[in-house]
C-alpha positions as CSV (number, residue, x, y, z in Angstrom):
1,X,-46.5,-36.7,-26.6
2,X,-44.9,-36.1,-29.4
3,X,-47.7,-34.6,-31.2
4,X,-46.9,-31.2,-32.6
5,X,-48.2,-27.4,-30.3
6,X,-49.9,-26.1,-33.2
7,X,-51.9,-29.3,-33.5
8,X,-53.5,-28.3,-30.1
9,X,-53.3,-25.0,-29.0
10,X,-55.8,-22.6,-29.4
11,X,-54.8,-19.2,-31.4
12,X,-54.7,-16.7,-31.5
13,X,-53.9,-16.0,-27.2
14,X,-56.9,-14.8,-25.9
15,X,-55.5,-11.7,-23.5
16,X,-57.2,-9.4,-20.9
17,X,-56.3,-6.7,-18.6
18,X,-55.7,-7.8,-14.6
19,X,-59.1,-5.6,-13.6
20,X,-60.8,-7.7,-15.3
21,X,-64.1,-9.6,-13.3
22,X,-63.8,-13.1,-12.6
23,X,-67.8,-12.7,-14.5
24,X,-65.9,-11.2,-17.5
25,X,-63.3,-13.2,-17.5
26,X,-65.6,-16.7,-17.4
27,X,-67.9,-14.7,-20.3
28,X,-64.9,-14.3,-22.2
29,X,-63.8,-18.2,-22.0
30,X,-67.1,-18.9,-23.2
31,X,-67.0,-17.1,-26.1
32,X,-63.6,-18.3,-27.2
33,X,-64.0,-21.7,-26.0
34,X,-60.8,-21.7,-24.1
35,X,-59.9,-22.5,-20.3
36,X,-57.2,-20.8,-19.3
37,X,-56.8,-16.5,-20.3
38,X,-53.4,-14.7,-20.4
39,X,-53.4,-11.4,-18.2
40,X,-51.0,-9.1,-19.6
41,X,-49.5,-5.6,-18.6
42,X,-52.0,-3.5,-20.1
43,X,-54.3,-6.5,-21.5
44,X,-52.6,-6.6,-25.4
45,X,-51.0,-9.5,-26.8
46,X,-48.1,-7.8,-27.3
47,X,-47.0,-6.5,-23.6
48,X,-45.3,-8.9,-20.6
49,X,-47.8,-11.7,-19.4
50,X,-48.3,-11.1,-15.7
51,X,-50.5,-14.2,-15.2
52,X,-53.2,-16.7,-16.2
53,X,-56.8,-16.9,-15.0
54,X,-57.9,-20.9,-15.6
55,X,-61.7,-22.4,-15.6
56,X,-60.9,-24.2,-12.1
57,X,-60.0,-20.2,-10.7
58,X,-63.4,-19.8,-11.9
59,X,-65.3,-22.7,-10.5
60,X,-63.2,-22.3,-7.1
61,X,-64.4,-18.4,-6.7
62,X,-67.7,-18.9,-8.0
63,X,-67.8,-21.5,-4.8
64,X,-68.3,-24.9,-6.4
65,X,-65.2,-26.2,-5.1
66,X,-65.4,-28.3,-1.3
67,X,-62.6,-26.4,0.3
68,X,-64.5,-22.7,-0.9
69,X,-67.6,-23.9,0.9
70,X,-66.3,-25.4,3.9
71,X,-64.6,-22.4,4.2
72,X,-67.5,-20.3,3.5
73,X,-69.9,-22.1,6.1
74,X,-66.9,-22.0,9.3
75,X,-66.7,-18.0,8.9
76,X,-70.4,-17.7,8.3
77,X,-72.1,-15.5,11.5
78,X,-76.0,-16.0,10.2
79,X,-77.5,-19.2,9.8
80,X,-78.4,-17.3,6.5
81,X,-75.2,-17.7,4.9
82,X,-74.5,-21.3,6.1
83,X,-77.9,-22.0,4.2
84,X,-76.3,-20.3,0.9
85,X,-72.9,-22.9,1.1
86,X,-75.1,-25.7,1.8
87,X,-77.1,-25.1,-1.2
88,X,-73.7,-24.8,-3.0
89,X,-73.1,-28.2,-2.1
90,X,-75.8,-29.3,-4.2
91,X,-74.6,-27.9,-6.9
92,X,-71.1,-29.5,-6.7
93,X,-72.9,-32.9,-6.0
94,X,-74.5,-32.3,-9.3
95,X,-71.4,-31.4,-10.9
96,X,-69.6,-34.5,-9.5
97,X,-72.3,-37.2,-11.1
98,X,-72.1,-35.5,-14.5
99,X,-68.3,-35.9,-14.2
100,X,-68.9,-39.4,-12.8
101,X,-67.0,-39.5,-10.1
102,X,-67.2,-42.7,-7.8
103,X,-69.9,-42.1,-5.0
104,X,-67.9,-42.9,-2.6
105,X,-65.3,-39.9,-2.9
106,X,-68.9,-38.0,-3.5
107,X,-70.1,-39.2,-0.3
108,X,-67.4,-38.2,1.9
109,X,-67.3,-34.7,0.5
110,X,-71.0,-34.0,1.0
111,X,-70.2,-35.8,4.2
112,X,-67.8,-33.4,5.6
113,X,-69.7,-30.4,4.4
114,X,-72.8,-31.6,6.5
115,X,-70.8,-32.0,9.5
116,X,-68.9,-28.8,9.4
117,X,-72.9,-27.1,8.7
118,X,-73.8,-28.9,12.0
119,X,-70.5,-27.8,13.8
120,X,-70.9,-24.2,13.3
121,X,-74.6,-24.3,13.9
122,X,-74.0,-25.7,17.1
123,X,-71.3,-22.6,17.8
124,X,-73.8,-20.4,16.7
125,X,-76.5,-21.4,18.6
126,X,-74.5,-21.8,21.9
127,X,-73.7,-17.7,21.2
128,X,-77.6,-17.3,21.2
129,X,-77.8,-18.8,24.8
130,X,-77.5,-16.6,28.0
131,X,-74.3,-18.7,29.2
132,X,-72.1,-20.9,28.0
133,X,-72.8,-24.7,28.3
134,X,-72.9,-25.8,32.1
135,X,-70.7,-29.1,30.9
136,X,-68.9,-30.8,28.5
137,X,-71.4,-32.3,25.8
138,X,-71.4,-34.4,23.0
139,X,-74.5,-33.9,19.9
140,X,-75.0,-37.0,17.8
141,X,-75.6,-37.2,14.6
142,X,-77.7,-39.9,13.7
143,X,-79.4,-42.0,10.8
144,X,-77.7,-41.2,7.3
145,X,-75.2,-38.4,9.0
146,X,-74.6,-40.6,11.3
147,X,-73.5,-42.8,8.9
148,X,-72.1,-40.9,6.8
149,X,-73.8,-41.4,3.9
150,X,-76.0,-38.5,3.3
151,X,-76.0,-36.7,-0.2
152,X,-79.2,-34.4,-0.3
153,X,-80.8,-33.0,2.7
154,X,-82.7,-35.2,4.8
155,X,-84.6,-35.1,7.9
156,X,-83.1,-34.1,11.3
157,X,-81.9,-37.1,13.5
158,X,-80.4,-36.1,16.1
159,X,-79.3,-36.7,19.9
160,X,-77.6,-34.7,23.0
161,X,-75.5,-36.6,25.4
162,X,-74.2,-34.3,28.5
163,X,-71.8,-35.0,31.6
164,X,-72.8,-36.0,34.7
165,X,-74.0,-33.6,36.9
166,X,-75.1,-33.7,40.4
167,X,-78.7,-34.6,41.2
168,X,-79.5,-30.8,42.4
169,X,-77.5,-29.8,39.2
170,X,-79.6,-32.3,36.9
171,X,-83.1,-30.1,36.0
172,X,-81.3,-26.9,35.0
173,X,-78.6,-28.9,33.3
174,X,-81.1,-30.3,30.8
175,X,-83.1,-27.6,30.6
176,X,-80.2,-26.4,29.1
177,X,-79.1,-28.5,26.8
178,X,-83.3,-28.8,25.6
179,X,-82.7,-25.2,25.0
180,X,-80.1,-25.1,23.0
181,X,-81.2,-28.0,21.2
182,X,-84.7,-26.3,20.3
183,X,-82.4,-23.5,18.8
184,X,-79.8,-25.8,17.0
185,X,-83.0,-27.6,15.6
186,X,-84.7,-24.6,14.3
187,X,-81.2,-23.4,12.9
188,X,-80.8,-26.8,10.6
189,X,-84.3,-26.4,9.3
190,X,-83.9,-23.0,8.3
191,X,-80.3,-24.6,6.4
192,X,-82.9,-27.0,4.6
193,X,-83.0,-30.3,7.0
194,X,-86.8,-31.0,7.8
195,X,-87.9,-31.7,11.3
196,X,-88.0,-35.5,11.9
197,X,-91.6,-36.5,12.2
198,X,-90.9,-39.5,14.7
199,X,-89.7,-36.4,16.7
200,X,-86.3,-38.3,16.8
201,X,-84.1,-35.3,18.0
202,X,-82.1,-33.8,21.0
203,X,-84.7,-31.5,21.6
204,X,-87.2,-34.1,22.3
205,X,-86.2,-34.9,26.6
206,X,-86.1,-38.6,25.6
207,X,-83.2,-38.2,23.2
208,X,-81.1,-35.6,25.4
209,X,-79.8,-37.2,28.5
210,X,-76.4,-37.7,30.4
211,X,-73.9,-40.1,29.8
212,X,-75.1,-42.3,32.7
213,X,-79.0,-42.2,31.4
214,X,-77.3,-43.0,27.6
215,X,-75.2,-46.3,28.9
216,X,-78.5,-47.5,30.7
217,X,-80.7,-46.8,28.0
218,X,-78.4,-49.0,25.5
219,X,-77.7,-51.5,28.1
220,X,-81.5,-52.0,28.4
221,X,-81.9,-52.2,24.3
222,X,-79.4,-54.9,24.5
223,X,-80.4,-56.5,27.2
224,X,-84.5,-56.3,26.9
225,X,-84.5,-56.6,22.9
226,X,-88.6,-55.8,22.2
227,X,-89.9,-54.6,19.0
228,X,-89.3,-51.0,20.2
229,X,-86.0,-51.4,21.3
230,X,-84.9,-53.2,17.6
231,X,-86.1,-50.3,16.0
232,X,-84.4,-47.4,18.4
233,X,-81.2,-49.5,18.1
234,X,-81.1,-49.8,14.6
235,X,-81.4,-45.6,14.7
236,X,-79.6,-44.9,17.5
237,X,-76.4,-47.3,17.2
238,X,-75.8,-45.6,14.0
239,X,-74.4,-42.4,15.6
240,X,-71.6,-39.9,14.5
């Protein structure tokens, strides 16, 4: 702290005009080695300083920051450009283990991004469908999402559970929700998750079921522990 200015600071000031590109401008830091570039009047060191583009305005516009690309992937209207921020993401994960940072922090970044990818997915694909949905639904993320300890992509593992309907309600109630599943599916592997193999998502009938058929499927996994049912149970009771 007590260390002298001209010990440490770079010189001469490095300055630029304000229509200057945030390319330029990160070309220019390069060159100089410096972080931080002083915007004056009419881009001279010798006229008023009207501000100071850093390397972290940089990184944020060029995306690799977590609130650009959550940001990014909630106003995105194509699956296209959801695909794009996702991919950013790995690029940030990447960043983060070169800076080591703990994994847990990492973990609950990449975390939030993959639920807000599955979130607006979901809102995209129920625009695709001729009506809105006929009840209130749930969709569960499963396995490592579920979890929430998923870094790179994975396979899709996923589940619907809808509200009760009445019995003459039930067939086009599902159909629905199979429907919109088979979209949302489609929508995530285009982003980059695979299809699960095991076929372990909601648009598979056995994993997209009302809240009544849910409670009596666990019940009977509980209650009737086989081989099979262990190995659903350890997928399936690790839900988000």
């Amino acid at each position: 702290i007590e260390t002298q200015v001209t010990n440490i600071m770079s010189s001469p000031v490095i300055t630029s005009k304000k229509d200057l590109t945030v390319a330029d401008g990160q070309l220019k830091m390069i060159k100089h080695n410096i972080g931080h570039l002083c915007i004056t009047k009419d881009g001279t060191v010798n006229s008023k300083l009207v501000g100071v583009l850093t390397h972290h305005d940089v990184l944020v516009t060029l995306g690799n920051n977590p609130s650009v690309i959550l940001k990014e992937i909630k106003r995105a209207t194509r699956i296209k450009k959801i695909r794009s921020a996702r991919l950013k993401a790995n690029t940030l994960l990447k960043s983060y283990l070169e800076q080591n940072i703990p994994i847990s922090h990492i973990i609950k970044v990449i975390s939030q991004i993959n639920d807000v990818v599955t979130i607006r997915t979901i809102e995209l694909a129920i625009q695709k469908m001729p009506t809105p949905p006929p009840v209130p639904f749930s969709w569960l993320a499963l396995g490592s999402q579920g979890r929430q300890e998923q870094l790179l992509f994975t396979d899709q593992d996923n589940a619907i559970v809808f509200d009760d309907v009445k019995e003459t309600d039930y067939e086009y109630t599902k159909a629905y929700f199979l429907e919109l599943a088979k979209l949302i599916s489609s929508a995530l592997n285009k982003i980059g998750f695979e299809y699960c193999e095991a076929d372990m998502m909601a648009s598979n009938p056995e994993w997209c079921k009302s809240i009544t058929e849910w409670k009596e499927q666990f019940k009977n996994w509980i209650l009737k522990p086989d081989e099979k049912a262990v190995l659903l149970s350890s997928i399936f009771f690790d839900y988000n």
